[in-house]
TORTOR-914471 format. One record per residue (C-alpha): x, y, z; residue in one letter. Coordinates in Angstrom, 3 decimals, padded with zeros to 6 digits. Example, Ala and Ser with C-alpha at 12.3 -4.5 7.8 and 13.67 -1.06 7.14 Angstrom:
% TORTOR-914471
         X         Y         Z  res
   012.300  -004.500   007.800    a
   013.670  -001.060   007.140    s
//
This chain:
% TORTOR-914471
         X         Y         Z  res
   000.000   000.000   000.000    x
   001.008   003.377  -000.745    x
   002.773   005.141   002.694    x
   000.614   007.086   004.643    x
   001.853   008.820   008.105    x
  -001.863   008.165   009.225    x
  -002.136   004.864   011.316    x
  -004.786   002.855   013.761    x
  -004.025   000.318   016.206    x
  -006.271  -002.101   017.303    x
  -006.095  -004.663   019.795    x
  -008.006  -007.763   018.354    x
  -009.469  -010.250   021.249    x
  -010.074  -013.897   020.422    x
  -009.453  -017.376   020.691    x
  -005.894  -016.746   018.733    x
  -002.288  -018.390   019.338    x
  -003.672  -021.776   020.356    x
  -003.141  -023.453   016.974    x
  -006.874  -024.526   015.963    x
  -006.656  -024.146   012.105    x
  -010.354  -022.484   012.293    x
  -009.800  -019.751   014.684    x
  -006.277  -018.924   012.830    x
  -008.105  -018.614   009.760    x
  -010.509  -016.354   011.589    x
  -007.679  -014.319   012.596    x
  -005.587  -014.210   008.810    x
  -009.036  -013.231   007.565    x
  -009.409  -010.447   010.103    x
  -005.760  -009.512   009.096    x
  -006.460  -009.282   005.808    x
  -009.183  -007.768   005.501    x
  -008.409  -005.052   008.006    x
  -005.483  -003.908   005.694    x
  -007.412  -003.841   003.068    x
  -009.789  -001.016   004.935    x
  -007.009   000.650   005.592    x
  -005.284   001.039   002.328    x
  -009.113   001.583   001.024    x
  -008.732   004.722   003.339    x
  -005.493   006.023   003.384    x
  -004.524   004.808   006.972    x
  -001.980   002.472   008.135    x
  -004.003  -000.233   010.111    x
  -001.763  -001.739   013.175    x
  -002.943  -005.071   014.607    x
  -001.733  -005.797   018.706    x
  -003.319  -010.002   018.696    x
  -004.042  -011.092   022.207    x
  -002.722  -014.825   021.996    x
  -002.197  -018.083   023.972    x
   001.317  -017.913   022.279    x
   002.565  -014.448   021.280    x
   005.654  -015.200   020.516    x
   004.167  -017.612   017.872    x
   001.792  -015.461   016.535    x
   003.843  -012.185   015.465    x
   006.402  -014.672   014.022    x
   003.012  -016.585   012.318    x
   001.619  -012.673   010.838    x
   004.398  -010.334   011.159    x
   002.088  -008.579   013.891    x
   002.112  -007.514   017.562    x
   001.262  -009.748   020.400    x
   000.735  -009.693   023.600    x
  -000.337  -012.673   026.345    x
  -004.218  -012.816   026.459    x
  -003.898  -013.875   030.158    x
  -001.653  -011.109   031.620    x
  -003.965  -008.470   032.290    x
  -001.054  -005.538   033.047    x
   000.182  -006.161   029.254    x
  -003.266  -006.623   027.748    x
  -004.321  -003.348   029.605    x
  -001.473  -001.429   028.521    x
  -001.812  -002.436   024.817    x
  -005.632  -001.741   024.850    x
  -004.090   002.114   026.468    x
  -002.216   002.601   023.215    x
  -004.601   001.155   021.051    x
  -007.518   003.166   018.836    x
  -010.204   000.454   019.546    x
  -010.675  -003.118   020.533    x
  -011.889  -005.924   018.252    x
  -013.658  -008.699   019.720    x
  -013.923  -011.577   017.333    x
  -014.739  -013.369   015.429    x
  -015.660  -017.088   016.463    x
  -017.752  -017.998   019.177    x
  -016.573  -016.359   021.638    x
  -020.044  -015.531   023.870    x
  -020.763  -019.053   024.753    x
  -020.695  -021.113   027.980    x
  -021.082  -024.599   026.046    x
  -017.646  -025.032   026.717    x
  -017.239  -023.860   030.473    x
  -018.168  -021.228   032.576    x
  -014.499  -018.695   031.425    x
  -015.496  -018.180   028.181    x
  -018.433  -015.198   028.227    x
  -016.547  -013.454   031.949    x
  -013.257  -013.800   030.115    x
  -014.048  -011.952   026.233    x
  -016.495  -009.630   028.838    x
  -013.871  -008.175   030.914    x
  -011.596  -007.248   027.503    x
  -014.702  -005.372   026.009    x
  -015.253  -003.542   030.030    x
  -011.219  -002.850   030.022    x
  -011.647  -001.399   026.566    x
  -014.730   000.726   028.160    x
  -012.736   001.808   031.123    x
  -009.480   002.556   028.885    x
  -012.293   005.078   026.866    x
  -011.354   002.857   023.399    x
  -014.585   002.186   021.064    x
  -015.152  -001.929   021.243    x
  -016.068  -003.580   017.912    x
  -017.807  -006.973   017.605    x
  -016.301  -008.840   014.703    x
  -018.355  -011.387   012.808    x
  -019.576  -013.517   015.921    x
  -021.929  -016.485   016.379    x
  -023.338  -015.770   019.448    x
  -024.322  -018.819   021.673    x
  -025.199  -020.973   023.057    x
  -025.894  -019.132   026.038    x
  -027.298  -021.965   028.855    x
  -027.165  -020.186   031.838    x
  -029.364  -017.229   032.045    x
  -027.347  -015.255   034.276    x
  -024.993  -014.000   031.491    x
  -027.751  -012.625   029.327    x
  -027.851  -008.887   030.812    x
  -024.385  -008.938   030.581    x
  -023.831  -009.637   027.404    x
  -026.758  -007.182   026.281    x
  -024.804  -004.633   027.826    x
  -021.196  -005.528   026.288    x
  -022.954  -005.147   023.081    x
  -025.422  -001.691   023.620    x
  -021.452  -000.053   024.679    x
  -019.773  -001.201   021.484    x
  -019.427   000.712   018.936    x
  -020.060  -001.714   015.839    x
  -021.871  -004.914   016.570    x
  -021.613  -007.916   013.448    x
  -022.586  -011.745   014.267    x
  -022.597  -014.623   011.605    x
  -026.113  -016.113   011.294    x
  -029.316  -014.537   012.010    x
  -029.552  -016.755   014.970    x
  -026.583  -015.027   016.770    x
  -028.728  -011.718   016.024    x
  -032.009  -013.294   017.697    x
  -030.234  -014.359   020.410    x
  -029.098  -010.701   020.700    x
  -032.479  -009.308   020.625    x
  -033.338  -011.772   023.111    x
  -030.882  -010.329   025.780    x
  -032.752  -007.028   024.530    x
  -030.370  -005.693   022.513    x
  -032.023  -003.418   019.870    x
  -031.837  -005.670   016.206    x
  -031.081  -002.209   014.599    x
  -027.305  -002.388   016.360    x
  -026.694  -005.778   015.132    x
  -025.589  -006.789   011.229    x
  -025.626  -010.118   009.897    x
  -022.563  -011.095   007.974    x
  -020.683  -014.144   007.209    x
  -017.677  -015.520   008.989    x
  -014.398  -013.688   007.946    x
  -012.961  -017.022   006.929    x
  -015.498  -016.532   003.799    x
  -012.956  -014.000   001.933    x
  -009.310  -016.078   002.992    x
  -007.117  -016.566  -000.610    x
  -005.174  -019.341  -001.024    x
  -001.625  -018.764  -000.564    x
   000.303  -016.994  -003.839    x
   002.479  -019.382  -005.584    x
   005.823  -019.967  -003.614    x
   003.634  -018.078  -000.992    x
   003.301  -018.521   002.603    x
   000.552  -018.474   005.530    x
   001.466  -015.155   006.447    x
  -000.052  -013.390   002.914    x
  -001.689  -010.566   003.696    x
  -004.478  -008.218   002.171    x
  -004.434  -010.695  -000.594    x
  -008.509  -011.468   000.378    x
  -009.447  -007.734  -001.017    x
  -012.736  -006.555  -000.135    x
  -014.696  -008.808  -001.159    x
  -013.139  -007.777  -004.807    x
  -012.459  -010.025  -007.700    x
  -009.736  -011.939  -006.431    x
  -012.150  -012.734  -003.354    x
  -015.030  -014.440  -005.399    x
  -013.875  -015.375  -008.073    x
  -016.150  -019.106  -009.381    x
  -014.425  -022.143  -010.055    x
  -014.019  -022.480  -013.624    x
  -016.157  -025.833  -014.052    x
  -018.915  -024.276  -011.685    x
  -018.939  -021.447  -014.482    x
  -020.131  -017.986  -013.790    x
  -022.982  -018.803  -015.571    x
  -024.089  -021.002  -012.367    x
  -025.236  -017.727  -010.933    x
  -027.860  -017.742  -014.108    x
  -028.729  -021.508  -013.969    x
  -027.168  -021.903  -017.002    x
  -026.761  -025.375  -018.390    x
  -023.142  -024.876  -019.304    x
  -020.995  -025.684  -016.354    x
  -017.732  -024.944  -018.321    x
  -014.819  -027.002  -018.483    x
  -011.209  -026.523  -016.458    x
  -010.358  -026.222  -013.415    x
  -009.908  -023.213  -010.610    x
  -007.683  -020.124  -010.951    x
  -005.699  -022.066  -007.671    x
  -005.021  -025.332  -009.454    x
  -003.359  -024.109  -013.052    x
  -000.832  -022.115  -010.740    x
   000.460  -024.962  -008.978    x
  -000.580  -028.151  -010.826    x
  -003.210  -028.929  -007.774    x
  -005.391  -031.101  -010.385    x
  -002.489  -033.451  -010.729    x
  -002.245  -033.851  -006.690    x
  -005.815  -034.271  -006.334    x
  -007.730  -037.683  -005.911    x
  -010.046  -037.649  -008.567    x
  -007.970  -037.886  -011.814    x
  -009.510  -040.730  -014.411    x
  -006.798  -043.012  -012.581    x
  -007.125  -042.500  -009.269    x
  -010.456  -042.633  -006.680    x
  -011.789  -039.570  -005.577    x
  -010.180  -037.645  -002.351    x
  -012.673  -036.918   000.020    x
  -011.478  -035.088   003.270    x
  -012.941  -035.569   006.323    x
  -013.096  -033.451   009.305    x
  -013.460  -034.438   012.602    x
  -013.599  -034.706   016.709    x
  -014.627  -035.433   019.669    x
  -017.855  -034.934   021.237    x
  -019.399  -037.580   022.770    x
  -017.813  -039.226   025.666    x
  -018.900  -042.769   024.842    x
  -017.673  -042.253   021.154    x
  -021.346  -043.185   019.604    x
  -020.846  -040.322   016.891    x
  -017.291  -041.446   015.399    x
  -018.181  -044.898   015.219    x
  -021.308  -043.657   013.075    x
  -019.120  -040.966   010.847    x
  -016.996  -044.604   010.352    x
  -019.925  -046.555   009.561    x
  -021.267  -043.489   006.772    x
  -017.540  -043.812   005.163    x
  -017.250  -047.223   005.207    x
  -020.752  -047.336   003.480    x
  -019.236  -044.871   000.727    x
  -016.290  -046.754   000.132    x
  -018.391  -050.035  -000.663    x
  -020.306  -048.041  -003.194    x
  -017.083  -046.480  -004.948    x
  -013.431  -046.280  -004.556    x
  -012.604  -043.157  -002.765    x
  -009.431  -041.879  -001.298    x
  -009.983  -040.963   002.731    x
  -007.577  -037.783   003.524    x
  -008.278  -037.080   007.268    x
  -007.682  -033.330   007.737    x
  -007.012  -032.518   012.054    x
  -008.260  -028.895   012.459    x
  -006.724  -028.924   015.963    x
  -003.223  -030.676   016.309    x
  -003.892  -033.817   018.675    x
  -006.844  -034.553   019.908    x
  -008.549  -034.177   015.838    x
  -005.550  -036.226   015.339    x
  -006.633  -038.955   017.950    x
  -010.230  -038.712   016.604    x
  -009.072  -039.291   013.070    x
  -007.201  -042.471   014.211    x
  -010.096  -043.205   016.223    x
  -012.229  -043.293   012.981    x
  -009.980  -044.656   010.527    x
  -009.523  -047.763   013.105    x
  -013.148  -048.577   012.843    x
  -013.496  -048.320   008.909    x
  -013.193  -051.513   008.274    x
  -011.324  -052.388   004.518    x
  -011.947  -048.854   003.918    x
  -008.873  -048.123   006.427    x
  -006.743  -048.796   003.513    x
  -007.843  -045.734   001.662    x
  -007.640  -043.665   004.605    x
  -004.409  -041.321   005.874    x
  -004.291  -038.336   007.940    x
  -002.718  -034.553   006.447    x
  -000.455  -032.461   008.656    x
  -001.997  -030.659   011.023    x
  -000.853  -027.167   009.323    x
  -000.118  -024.298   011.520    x
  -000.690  -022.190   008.642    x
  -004.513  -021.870   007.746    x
  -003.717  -021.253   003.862    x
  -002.542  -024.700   004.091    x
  -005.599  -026.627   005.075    x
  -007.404  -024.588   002.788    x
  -005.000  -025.636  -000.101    x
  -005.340  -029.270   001.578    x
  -009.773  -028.557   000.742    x
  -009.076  -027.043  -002.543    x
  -007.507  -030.393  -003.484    x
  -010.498  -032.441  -003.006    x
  -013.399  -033.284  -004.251    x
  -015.670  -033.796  -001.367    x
  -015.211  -032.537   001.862    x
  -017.210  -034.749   004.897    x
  -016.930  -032.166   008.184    x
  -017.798  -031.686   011.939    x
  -015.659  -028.603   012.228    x
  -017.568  -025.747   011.593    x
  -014.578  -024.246   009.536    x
  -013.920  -026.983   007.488    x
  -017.588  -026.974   005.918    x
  -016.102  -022.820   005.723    x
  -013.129  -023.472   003.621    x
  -015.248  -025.862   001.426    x
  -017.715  -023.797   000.642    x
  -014.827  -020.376  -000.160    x
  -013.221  -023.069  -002.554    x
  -016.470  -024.384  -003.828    x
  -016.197  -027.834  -002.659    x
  -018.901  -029.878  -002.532    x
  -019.682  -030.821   001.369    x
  -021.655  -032.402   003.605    x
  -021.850  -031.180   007.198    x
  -022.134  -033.407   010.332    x
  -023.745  -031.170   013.081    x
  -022.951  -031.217   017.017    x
  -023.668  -027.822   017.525    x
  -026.045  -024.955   016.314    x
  -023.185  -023.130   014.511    x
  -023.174  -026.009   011.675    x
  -026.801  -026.123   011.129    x
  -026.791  -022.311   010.675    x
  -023.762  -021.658   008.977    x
  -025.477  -024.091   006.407    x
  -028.130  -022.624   006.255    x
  -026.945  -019.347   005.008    x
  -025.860  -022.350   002.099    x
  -029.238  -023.108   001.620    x
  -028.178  -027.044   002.712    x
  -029.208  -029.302   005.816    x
  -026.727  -031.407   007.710    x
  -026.323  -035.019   006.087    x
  -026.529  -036.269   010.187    x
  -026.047  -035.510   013.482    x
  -023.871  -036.897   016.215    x
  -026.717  -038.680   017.491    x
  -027.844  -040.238   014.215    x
  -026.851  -040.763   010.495    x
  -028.621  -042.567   007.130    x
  -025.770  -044.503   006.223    x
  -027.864  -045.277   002.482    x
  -028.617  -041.450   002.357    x
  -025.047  -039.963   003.374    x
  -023.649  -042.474   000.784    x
  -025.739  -041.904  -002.117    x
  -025.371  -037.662  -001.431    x
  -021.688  -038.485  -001.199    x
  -021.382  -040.325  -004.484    x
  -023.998  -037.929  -006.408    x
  -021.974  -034.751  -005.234    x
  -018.610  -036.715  -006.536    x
  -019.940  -037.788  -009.684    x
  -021.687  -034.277  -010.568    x
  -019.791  -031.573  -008.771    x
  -020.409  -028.980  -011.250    x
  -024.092  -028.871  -010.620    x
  -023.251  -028.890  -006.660    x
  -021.553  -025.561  -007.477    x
  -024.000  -024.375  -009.916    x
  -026.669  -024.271  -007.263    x
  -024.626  -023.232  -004.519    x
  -023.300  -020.802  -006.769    x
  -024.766  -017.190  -005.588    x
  -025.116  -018.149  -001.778    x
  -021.202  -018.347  -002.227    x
  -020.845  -015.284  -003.912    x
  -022.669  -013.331  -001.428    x
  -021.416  -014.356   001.033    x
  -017.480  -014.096  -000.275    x
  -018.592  -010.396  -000.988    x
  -019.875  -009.306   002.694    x
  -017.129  -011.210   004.121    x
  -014.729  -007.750   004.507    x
  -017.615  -005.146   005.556    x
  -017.128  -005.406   009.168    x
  -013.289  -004.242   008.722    x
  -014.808  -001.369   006.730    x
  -016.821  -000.571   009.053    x
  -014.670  -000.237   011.629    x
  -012.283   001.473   009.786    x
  -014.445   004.297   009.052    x
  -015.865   004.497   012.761    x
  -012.417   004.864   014.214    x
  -011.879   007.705   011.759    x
  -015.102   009.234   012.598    x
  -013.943   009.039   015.972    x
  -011.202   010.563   015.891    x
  -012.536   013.226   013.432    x
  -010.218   011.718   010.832    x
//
């Protein structure tokens, strides 16, 4: 970007340093498209990350970080900062203990006390079990300055907790407008996402744009991502080799009911075609141990089954989606990634956030942790494999929308901390 004497620093708050390839790609996306705003506005935009590992997160983005758990340095960097950012993921939830909500809380009420404008980036909100938080929450979000959740439901939830719907915008999870890494690039490209601009939602070249139209031609070729880098040739589906279909998961119920019935739905694939099982860990050990927990239960499918590097880079596990040609996922941001590289996918729900986050795709979840077709998961499976170009066609303009509203929360923000400070 063009140098500019003008800058903003912001202090972004979220689950970020702790190596879960969905919440990094939150943050990259956040990264990106925050220096896009900025060069869209002449101002240099600063990121300070609160992290679980600092020291591995500047080195991961090139940015400054700070310990999320030592309040003196998160106060003092929220003291030199223009505005906090809170988001995106789930943050507001007590699903997974009782720290979560009093935790992302008390950064938003240090940001109030410090007198810095608090943003809400891109949340799903919930779910919220204990009722005690609700007043609190209503208030965190009637102080902020800019309030954006995910899904409608976050914004219902909102209103619930009497927040006024006017303060809230629905937009889609950051991860929406993440590139895939530049040729010879790394994890640590930045601002390549755009604005939601061409580069950002740009079709597959077999969906055709033309799937936006319900055209009958679905084009021929591949993706701008696979004639850079030969990525056809790597993938599973070439007229010699089975089709690669990555699968996301982990754990969720204790007695293990769920994997042994994601194995079962695979294993019932595999007997209807040859397909090539690339297990893709999201979060380095325990998806690792649920992989191996599935892939030992598959049967003769095991065979066809392996298990990708758990990147630390999320450009790489999105590379590792844009290779295949069905993507099977619990992890709310693998179904993400396979729907920015349109991938055909079929989601496995064990929490709200999948169900919604496919609705917005106009889908349903194939099953549920508590029960799965194994005939119906296997003949979706094979019908999205053999005709993947109509899977795009009609996912088509859901994907473009969605790829184009992915940036306007860093806008936004942006232009309220200029406002603020009279620009």
């Amino acid at each position: 970007m063009a140098k500019t004497d003008r800058k903003l620093r912001l202090v972004l708050s979220g689950y970020y340093g702790f190596r879960n390839s969905g919440d990094e790609a939150v943050l990259l996306s956040i990264l990106n498209a925050l220096e896009q705003a900025g060069e869209d506005h002449g101002v240099f935009v600063e990121p300070i990350v609160l992290s679980g590992d600092p020291t591995w997160t500047a080195r991961q983005y090139g940015v400054w970080s700070v310990p999320r758990m030592k309040l003196r340095e998160v106060r003092e960097a929220i003291g030199a900062s223009d505005g906090v950012i809170s988001g995106g993921g789930s943050l507001l939830q007590d699903a997974t203990g009782l720290g979560s909500i009093p935790y992302y809380l008390g950064i938003l009420e240090m940001a109030r006390w410090a007198r810095k404008p608090s943003f809400i980036y891109a949340q799903g909100i919930g779910p919220v079990k204990r009722r005690m938080f609700g007043p609190f929450i209503a208030r965190a979000m009637r102080k902020a300055s800019y309030v954006s959740v995910r899904d409608a439901e976050s914004a219902a939830l909102l209103a619930g907790f009497g927040v006024p719907e006017d303060r809230v915008a629905v937009v889609p999870d950051p991860v929406m407008g993440l590139p895939l890494p530049s040729v010879g690039g790394g994890a640590e490209l930045r601002g390549a996402a755009g604005a939601g601009g061409a580069a950002a939602v740009a079709p597959r070249a077999d969906a055709g744009a033309a799937g936006a139209d319900g055209a009958a031609d679905a084009g021929a070729g591949r993706r701008e991502g696979a004639a850079a880098a030969g990525e056809a040739e790597a993938r599973g589906g070439g007229t010699d080799r089975p089709p690669l279909v990555g699968v996301s998961v982990r754990f969720w119920r204790g007695d293990r009911s769920d994997l042994d019935r994601i194995a079962a739905a695979l294993a019932a694939l595999a007997r209807e075609r040859p397909v090539r099982l690339r297990f893709l860990p999201f979060h380095e050990g325990a998806d690792e141990d649920a992989s191996r927990y599935v892939i030992e239960r598959l049967g003769a499918a095991a065979a066809m089954a392996e298990i990708a590097p758990a990147h630390d880079a999320p450009q790489e596990m999105l590379r590792e989606i844009d290779r295949c040609d069905l993507l099977v996922g619990m992890r709310l941001h693998s179904l993400i990634y396979a729907a920015n590289r349109e991938v055909p996918l079929l989601g496995l729900s064990y929490d709200p956030k999948i169900d919604q986050f496919l609705h917005r795709l106009g889908d349903r979840a194939i099953g549920t942790v508590d029960a799965i077709d194994l005939q119906h998961f296997a003949a979706k499976a094979v019908q999205f494999i053999e005709d993947p170009a109509q899977w795009r066609i009609d996912h088509y303009s859901a994907i473009r929308r969605l790829k184009e509203e992915a940036a306007v929360p860093a806008q936004r923000i942006v232009e309220a901390c200029l406002e603020l400070r009279g620009r």
